[in-house]
VEXDREN-2710 file (C-alpha; in Angstrom, 1 decimal):
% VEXDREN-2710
k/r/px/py/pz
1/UNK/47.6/7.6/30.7
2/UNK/46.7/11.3/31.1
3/UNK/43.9/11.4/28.3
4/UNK/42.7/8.2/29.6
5/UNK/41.9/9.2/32.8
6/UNK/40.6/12.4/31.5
7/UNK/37.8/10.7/29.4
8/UNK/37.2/8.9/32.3
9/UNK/36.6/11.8/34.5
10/UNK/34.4/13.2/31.7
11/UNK/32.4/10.4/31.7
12/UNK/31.8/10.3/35.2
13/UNK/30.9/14.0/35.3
14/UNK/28.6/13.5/32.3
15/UNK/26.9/10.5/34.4
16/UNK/26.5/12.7/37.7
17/UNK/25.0/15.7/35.4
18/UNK/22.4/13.2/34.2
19/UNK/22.0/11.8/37.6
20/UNK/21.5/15.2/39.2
21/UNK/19.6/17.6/36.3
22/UNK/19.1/19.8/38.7
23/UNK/22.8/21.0/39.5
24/UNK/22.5/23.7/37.2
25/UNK/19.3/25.0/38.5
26/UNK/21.3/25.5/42.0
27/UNK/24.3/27.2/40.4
28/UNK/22.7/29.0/37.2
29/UNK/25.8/31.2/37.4
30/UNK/27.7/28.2/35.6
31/UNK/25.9/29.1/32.3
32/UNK/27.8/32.3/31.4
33/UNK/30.9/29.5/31.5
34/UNK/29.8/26.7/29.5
35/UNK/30.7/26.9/25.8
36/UNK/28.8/24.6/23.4
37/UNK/30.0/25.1/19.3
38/UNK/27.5/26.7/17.1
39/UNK/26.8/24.4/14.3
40/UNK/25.9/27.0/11.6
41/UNK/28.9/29.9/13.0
42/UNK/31.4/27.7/13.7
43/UNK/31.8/29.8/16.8
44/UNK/31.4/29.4/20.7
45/UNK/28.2/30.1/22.4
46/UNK/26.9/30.1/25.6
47/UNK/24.9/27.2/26.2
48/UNK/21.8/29.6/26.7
49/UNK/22.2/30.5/23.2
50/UNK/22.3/27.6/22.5
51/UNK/19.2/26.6/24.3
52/UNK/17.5/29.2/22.9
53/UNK/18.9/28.0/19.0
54/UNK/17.0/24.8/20.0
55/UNK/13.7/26.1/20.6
56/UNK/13.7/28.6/17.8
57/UNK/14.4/25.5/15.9
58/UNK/11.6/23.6/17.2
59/UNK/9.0/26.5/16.9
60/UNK/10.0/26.7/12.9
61/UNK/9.3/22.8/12.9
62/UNK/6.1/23.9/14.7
63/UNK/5.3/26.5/12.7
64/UNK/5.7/24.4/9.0
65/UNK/4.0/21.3/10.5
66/UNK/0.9/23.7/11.7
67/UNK/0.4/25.1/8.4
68/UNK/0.6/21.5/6.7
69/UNK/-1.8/20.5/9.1
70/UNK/-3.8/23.7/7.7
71/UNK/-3.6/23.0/4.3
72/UNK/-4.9/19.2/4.7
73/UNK/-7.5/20.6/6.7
74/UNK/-8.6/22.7/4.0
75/UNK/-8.3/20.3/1.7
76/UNK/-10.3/17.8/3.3
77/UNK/-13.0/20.2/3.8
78/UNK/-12.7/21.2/0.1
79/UNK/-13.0/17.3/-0.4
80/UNK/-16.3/16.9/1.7
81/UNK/-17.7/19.6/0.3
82/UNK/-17.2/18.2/-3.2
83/UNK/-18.4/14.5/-2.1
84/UNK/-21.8/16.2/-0.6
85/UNK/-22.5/17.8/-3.8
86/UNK/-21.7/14.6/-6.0
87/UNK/-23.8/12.6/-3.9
88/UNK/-26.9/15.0/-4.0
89/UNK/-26.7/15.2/-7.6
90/UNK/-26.4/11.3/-7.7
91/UNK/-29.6/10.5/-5.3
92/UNK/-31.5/13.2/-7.6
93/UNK/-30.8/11.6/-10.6
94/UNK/-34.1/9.5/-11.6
95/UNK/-33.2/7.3/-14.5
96/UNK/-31.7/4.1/-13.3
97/UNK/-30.6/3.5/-17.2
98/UNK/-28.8/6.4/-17.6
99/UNK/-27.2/6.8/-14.1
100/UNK/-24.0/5.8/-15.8
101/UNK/-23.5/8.4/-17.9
102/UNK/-24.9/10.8/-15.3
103/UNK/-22.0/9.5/-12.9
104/UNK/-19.7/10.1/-15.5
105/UNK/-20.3/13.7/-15.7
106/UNK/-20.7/14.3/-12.3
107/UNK/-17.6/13.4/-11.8
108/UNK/-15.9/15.4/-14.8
109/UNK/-17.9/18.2/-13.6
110/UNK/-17.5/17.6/-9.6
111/UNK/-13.6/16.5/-9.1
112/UNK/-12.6/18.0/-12.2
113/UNK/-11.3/14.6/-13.7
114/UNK/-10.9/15.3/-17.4
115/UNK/-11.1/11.8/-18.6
116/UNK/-13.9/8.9/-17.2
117/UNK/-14.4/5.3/-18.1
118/UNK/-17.1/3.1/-16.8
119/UNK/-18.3/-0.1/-17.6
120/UNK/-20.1/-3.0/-15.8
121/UNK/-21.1/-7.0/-16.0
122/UNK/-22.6/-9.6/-14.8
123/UNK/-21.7/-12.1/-11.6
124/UNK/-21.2/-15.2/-11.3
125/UNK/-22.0/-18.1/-13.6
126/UNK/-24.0/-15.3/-15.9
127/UNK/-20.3/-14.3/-17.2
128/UNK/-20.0/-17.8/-18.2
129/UNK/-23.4/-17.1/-20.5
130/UNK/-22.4/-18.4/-23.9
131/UNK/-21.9/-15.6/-26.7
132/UNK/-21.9/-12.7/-23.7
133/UNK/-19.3/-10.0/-25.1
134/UNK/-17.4/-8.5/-21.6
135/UNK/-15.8/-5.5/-21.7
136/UNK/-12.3/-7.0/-20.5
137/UNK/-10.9/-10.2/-21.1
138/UNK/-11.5/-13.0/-18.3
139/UNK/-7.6/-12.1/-16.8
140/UNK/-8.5/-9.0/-16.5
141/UNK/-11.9/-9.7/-15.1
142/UNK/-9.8/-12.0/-12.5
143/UNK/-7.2/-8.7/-11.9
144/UNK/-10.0/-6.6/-11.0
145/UNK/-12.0/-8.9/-8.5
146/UNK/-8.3/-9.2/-6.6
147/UNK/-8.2/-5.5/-6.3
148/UNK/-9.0/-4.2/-2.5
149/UNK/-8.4/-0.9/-3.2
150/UNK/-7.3/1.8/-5.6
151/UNK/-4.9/1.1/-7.9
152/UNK/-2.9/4.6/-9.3
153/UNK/-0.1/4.9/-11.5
154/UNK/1.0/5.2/-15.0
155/UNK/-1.8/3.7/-17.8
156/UNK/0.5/1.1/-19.3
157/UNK/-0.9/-2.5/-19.1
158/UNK/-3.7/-1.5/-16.9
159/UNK/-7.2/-2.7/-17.4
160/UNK/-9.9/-0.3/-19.0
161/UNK/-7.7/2.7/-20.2
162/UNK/-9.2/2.0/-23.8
163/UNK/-12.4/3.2/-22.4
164/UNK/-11.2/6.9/-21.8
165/UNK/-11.2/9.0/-24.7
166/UNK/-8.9/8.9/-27.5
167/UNK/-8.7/5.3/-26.1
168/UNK/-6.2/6.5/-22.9
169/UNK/-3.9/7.7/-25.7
170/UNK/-3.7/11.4/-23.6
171/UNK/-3.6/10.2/-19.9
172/UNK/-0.6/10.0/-17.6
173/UNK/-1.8/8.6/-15.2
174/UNK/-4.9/6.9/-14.1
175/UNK/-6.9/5.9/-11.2
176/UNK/-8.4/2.4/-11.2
177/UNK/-11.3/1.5/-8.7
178/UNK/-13.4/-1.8/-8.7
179/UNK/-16.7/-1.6/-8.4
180/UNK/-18.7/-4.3/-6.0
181/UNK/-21.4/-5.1/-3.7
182/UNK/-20.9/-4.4/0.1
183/UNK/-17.9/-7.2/0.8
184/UNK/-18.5/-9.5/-2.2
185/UNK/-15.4/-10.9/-3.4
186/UNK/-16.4/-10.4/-7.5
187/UNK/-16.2/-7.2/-8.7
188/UNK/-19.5/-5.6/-11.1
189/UNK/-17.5/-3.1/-12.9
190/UNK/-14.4/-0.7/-12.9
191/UNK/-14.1/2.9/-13.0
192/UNK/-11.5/4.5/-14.7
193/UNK/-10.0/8.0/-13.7
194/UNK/-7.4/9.3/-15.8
195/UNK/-5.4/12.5/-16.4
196/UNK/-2.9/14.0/-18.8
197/UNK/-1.1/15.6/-15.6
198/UNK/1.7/12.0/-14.7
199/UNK/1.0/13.4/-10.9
200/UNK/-2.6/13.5/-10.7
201/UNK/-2.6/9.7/-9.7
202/UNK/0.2/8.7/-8.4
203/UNK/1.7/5.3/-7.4
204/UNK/2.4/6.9/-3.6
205/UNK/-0.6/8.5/-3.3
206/UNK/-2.8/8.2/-0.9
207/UNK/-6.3/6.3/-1.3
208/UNK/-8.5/6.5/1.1
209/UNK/-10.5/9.1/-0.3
210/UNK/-10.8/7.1/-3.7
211/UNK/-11.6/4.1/-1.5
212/UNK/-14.6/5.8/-0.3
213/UNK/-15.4/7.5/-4.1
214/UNK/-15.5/3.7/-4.8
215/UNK/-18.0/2.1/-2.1
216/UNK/-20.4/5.6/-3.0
217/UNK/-20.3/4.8/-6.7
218/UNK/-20.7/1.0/-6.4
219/UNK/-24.0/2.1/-3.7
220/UNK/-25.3/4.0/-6.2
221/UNK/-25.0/1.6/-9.4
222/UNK/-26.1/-1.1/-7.2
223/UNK/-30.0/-1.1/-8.0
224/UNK/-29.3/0.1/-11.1
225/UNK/-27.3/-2.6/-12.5
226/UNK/-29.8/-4.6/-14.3
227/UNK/-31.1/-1.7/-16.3
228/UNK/-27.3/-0.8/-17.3
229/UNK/-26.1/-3.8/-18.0
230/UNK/-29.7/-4.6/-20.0
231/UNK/-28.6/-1.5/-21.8
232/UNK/-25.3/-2.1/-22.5
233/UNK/-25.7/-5.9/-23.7
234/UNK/-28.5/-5.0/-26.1
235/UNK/-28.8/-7.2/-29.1
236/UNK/-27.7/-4.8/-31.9
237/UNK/-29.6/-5.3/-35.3
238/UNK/-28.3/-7.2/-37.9
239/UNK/-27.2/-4.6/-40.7
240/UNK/-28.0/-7.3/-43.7
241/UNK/-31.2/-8.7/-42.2
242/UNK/-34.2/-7.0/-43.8
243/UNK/-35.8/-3.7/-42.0
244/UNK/-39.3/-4.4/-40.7
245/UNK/-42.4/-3.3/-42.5
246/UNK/-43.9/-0.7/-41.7
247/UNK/-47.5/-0.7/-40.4
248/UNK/-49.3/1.1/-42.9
249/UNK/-47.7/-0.6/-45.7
250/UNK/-48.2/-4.1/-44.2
251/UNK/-52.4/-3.3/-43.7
252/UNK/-55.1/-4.6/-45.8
253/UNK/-55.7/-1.6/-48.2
END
């Protein structure tokens, strides 16, 4: 009955306490006497040591969440810095039928992404155009208009890693990001990042700043479309058909 009564008396001193916080402000004398175990000793301390345990232990949580704070900080500003520069070199390029390949680089040379894919097609009923040759098959086509964002992870069965170099054989992972006009629900084309380092893009990662890599690029290619896509779907010459005459020999002598 004893240790009953004593938890109840604990429990009714531990309610007044939190009742009245201020009972130890009007005897701070009390403090000296109040033990409280040290979780790291194993010893007694006062229960000002202990308080002030507790806030050195929240300044160190401080302290490392400042300097992560820091370090995105820089980071981010390292990012804008980079997507300025990009940008300026994209809006000074000229030549709508090469602005592909000049994104290509920029982005090799600008983010440091050792392996780029790009390829584009049409909308619509035009993909239906008999004899058209797309660059992925019509599931795949259907994969990448369902994509809403950046998709990152290991290569393996993901659309357009053929188009890096060695055919993917060398990346990691990879970095997929459709490519389409403003809120339309088809997508024009797919740009493939990829990497031999497996943590470059990562499944968890974040992807907002890829998001908005994506909308710039897809700006960009926009009015330029037509004059890739004319490039790309070129008839190519027929290697038995006969070359044409030249001028000088086809003139009346």
């Amino acid at each position: 009955m004893s240790e009953g009564r004593n938890e109840d008396n604990e429990q009714q001193i531990a309610r007044w306490l939190r009742s009245n916080p201020e009972f130890l402000q009007r005897h701070p004398e009390l403090l000296s006497h109040l033990k409280m175990p040290d979780l790291h000793a194993g010893r007694a301390i006062s229960l000002h040591e202990r308080q002030l345990e507790v806030m050195r232990e929240k300044h160190r949580q401080l302290e490392h969440r400042l300097a992560d704070l820091m370090r995105i900080a820089q980071e981010n500003d390292l990012i804008g810095e980079k997507m300025q520069r990009f940008t300026r070199q994209l809006l000074l390029h000229e030549h709508r039928a090469s602005l592909d390949s000049r994104l290509m680089e920029l982005l090799q040379e600008v983010f440091q992404v050792p392996q780029v894919g790009l390829k584009v097609w049409p909308l619509g009923a035009a993909r239906l155009e008999p004899g058209l040759e797309l660059p992925l098959s019509v599931e795949q086509l259907d994969r990448v208009d369902q994509m809403q964002q950046p998709l990152c992870g290991s290569p393996a069965q993901k659309p357009g890693v053929q188009w890096l170099a060695d055919r993917g054989q060398n990346a990691r992972s990879v970095a997929l990001l459709a490519l389409r006009r403003g809120i339309e629900p088809q997508a024009f084309g797919l740009l493939v990042l990829g990497s031999a380092d497996p943590d470059r893009f990562h499944a968890q990662m974040g992807t907002a700043f890829l998001q908005k890599l994506a909308e710039l690029v897809s700006a960009a290619l926009t009015p330029a479309l037509s004059a890739i896509w004319g490039k790309e779907s070129a008839v190519k010459p027929d290697p038995e058909a006969s070359p044409p005459v030249p001028a000088k020999q086809a003139a009346n002598p």
